[in-house]
C-alpha positions in Angstrom: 134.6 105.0 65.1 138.2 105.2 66.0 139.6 108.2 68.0 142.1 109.8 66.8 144.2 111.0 69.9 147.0 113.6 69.9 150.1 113.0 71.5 149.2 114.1 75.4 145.8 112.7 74.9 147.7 109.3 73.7 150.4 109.7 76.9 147.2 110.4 79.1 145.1 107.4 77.9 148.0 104.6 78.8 148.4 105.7 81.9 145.0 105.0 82.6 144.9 102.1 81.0 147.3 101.0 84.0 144.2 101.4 86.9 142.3 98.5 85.5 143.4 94.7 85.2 143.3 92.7 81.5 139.7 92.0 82.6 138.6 95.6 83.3 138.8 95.4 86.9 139.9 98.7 88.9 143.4 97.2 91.0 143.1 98.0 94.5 145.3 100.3 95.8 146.4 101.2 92.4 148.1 104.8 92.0 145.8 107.3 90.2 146.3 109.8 87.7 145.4 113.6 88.0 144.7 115.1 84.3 144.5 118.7 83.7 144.6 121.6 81.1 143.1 124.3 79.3 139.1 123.8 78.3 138.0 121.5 75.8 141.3 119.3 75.5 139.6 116.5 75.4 140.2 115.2 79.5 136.5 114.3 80.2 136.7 112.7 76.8 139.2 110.3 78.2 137.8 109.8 81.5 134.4 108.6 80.0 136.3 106.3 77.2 138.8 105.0 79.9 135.2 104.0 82.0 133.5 102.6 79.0 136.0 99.6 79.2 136.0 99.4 83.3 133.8 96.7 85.2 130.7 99.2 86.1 130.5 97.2 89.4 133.1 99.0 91.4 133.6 102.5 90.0 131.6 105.8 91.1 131.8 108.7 88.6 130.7 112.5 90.0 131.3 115.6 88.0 132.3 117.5 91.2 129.1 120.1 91.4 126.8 116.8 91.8 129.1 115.0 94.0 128.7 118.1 96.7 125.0 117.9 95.8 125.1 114.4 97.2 127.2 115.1 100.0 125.5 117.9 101.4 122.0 115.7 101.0 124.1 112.9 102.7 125.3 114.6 105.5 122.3 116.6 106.4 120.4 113.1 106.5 123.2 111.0 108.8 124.2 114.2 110.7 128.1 113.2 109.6 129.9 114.4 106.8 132.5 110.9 107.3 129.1 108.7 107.7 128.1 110.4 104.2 131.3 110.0 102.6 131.5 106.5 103.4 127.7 106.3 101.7 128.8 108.0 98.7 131.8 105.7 98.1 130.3 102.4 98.7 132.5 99.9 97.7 134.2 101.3 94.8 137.4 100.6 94.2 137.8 103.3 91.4 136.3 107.0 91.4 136.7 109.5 89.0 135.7 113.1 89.8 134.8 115.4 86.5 136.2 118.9 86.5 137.8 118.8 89.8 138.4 122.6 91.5 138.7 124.7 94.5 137.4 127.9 95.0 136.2 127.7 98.7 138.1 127.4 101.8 134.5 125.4 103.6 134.9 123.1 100.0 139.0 122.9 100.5 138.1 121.3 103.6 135.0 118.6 103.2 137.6 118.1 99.6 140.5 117.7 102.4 138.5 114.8 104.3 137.2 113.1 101.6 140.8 112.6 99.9 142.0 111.2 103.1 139.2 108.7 103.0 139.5 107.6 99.5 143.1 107.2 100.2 142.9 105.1 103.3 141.0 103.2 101.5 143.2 102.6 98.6 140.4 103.1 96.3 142.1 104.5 92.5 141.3 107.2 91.9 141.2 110.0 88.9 140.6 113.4 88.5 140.2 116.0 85.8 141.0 119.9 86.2 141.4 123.1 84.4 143.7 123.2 87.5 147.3 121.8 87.9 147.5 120.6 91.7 149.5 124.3 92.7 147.1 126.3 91.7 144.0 124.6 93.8 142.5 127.2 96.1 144.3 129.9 94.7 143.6 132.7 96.9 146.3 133.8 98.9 144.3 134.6 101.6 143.6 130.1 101.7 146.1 128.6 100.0 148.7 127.9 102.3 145.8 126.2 104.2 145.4 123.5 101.3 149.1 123.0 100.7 148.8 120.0 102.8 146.1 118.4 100.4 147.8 119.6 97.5 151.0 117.7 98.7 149.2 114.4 99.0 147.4 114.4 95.7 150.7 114.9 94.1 152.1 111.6 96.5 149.5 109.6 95.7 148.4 110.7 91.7 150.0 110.7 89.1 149.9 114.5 87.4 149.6 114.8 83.4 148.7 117.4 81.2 146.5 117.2 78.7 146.8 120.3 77.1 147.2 120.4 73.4 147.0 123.2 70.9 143.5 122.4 70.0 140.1 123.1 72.0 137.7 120.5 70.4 134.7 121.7 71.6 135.3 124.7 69.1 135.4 122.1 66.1 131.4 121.7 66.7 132.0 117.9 65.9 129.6 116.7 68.2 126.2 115.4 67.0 123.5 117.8 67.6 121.9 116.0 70.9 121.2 117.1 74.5 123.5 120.4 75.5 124.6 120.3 71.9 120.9 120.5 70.8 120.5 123.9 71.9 121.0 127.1 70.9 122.7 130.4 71.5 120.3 133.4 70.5 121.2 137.1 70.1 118.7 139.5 71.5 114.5 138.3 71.1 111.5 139.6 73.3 111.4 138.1 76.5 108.6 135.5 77.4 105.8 137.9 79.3 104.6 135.4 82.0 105.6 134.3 85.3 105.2 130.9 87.5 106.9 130.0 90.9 108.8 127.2 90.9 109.9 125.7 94.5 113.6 125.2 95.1 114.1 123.9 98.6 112.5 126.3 101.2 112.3 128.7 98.5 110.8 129.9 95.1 112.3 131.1 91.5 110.2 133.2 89.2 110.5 131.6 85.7 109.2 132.5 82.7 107.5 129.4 82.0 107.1 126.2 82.9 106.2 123.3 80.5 106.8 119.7 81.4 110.2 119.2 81.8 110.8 122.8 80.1 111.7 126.1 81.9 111.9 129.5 80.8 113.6 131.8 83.2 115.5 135.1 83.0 119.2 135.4 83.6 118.7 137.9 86.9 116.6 136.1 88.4 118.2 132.6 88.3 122.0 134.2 88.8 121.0 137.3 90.6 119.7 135.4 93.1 121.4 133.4 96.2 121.5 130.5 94.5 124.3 127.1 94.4 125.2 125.3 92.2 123.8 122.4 94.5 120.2 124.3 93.6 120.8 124.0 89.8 121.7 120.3 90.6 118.2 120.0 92.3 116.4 121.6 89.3 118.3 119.7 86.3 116.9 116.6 87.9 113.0 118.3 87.1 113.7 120.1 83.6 115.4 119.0 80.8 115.3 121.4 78.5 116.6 125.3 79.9 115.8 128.5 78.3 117.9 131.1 79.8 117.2 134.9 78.7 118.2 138.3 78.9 121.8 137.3 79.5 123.5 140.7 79.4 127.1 141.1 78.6 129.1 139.4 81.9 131.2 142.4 82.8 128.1 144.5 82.8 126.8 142.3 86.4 128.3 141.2 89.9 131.4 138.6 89.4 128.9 136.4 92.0 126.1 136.9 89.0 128.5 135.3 86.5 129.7 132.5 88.6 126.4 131.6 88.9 126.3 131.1 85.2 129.6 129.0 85.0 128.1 126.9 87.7 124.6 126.7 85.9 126.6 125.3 82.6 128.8 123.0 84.6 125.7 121.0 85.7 124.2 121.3 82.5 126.8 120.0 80.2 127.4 117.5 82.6 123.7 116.5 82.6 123.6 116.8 78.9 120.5 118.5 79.1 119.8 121.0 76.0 119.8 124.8 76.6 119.0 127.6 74.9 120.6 131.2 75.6 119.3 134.3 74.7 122.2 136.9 75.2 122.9 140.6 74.6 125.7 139.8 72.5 127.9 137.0 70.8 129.8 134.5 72.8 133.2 136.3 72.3 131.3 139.6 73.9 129.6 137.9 76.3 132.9 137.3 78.3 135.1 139.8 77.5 135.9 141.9 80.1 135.1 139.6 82.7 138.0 139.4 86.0 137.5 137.7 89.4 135.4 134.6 87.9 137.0 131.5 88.1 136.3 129.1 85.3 134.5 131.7 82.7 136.9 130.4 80.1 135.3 126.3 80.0 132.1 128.4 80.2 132.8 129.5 76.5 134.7 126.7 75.9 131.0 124.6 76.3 128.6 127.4 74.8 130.8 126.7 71.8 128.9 123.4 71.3 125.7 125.2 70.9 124.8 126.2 67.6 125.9 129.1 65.5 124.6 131.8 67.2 122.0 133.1 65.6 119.6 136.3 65.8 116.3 135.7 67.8 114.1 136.8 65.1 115.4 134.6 62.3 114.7 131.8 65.1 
């Protein structure tokens, strides 16, 4: 089926076009390309179509939640975050990072190192963001600390925005598979019983566990200390996600909500199916909501999931 692109999407595609040789093969040393805008414009679309014609051999692609994941493993194994970084990369000459952001001053600096390793190396290399480069790590308490990272991803990328009128995922276009093959419920009885479920050192009460199902309640999944690395750890066990009781965002901690947009991230990226049962429609869910970076690709992605729907009518 052919694509129809609009015109930053087109702009954005040739230019990537320009990392690869006529045989697919990522060029060494070859400047890269930094694509950002609003949700749902269509950036991951074009990473993922770009790699679909790229020699598989030499490219690494992370959406940025599981790359950390693997970091943090990595270097807790070798005892050396530059050992691990070097193990993640490999020999790739081209690496992609999905949904590329900074939040954290500890992540702005392991982001820091790991730039100046990929370009050492002259590896290619291309990121998406909801970010353009000035406005990583905004914080003004950080920010002047990352300015020196900020100023050599704009040397060495270049920066395009994709960012046209349109957010896709809203169009519902996709076929009903994976993330897309759940469902966003309003209201419903939560599930009674309760099972343990190991996370590291420690343990999340779910509702239920069921093969590679899991019921669990929205508090004590995002009310509790846990990463994003965590949910990263758990979507490699369960494949399907039943998350209830999701109350109205403004109504808990902005730490509670993060938690959420993180849980989605990994999710979406995993294409694993969820099903949310939430105190009101999507629109409700997030009004309201300050101090929570990222909410608004969090709707952007629940828009994929069916039309919600009451919980008794199933």
């Amino acid at each position: 089926m052919t694509i129809e692109l609009d015109p930053d999407q087109r702009a954005a595609a040739d230019r990537l076009e320009r990392l690869v040789d006529r045989r697919g093969r990522p060029i060494k040393g070859a400047r890269g390309v930094y694509l950002h805008g609003r949700p749902g414009r269509g950036k991951t679309m074009l990473m993922d179509r770009f790699l679909a014609t790229v020699d598989a051999d030499r490219v690494k692609r992370y959406h940025f939640h599981w790359f950390f994941a693997e970091l943090h493993s990595a270097a807790h194994e070798t005892g050396s975050i530059d050992i691990a970084i070097e193990r993640l990369l490999g020999s790739a000459r081209l690496v992609c990072f999905d949904e590329f952001h900074v939040h954290d001053i500890g992540d702005a600096m392991l982001i820091a190192r790991m730039l100046d390793a990929l370009f050492a190396r002259r590896i290619a290399l291309v990121l998406t963001s909801n970010y353009p480069p000035e406005q990583l790590l905004p914080n003004p308490l950080f920010h002047d600390r990352f300015l020196p990272t900020i100023a050599r991803i704009v040397e060495h990328l270049d920066v395009i925005s994709v960012d046209g009128p349109t957010d896709y995922r809203a169009l519902r276009t996709r076929v009903a598979s994976g993330f897309t093959a759940g469902r966003y419920l309003i209201g419903g009885t939560p599930t009674a019983s309760m099972v343990e479920v190991p996370i590291g050192d420690r343990t999340l009460r779910a509702r239920t566990v069921d093969g590679d199902a899991i019921t669990i309640d929205f508090a004590a999944l995002c009310g509790a200390a846990t990463s994003a690395a965590d949910y990263v750890r758990l979507a490699q066990r369960f494949r399907r996600w039943t998350i209830e009781d999701v109350p109205r965002l403004r109504e808990v901690p902005p730490d509670w909500a993060m938690r959420l947009v993180n849980l989605v991230d990994v999710l979406y990226d995993a294409d694993l199916e969820l099903t949310l049962c939430a105190a009101a429609p999507l629109p409700e869910l997030i009004d309201g909501v300050v101090g929570v970076p990222d909410i608004s690709r969090t709707a952007s992605r629940l828009c994929e999931i069916s039309q919600p729907v009451s919980a008794a009518a199933g």
